[in-house]
C-alpha positions, 0 to 999 in steps of 0.5 A, a space after each residue: 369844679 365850684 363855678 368860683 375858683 375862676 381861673 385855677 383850682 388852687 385855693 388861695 388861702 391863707 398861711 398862718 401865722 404869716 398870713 400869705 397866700 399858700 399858693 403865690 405867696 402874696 399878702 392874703 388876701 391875694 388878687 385871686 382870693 379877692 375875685 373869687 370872693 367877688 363872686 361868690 357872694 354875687 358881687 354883694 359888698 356887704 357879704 364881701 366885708 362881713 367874711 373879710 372882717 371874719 378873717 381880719 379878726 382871726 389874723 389881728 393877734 397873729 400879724 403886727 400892725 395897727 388896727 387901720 393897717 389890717 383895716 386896709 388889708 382885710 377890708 378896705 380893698 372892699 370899698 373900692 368894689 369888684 376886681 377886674 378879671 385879668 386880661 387875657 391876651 392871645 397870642 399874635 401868631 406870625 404867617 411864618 410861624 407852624 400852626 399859623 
């Protein structure tokens, strides 16, 4: 498995013409894409907005709104950096509890 997929194997990619996530059925690019895109390119912004832009002009004639609007959605999110990886909390086991 690619070292970049982080927490799941499933591909977050997008579905076209709607342009969700194949895989939560978030706006693409979802949270996971975004992470595991992150990390691909070695956190390097510069990388991250050129594959962006690359996607954000295949998906303009496809999704209605305005050139800032797909701005935001494609690229925008870049300019804030990084994605924190999610929390994961494990689970609080009780004395009571089998296994504990």
């Amino acid at each position: 498995m690619d070292e970049w997929r982080l927490e799941t194997s499933d591909l977050h990619l997008p579905l076209r013409p709607s342009w969700r996530c194949c895989d939560d059925g978030m706006d693409w690019p979802c949270a996971v894409y975004k992470r595991r895109l992150w990390l691909r390119s070695s956190f390097r912004q510069e990388r991250v907005a050129r594959w962006m832009t690359r996607w954000m002009r295949q998906a303009r004639p496809e999704l209605d709104g305005s050139a800032e609007v797909l701005f935001a959605r494609f690229v925008g999110w870049v300019l804030a950096g990084p994605l924190p990886l999610p929390l994961v909390v494990p689970p609080v086991r009780f004395g009571n509890e089998p296994g504990a």
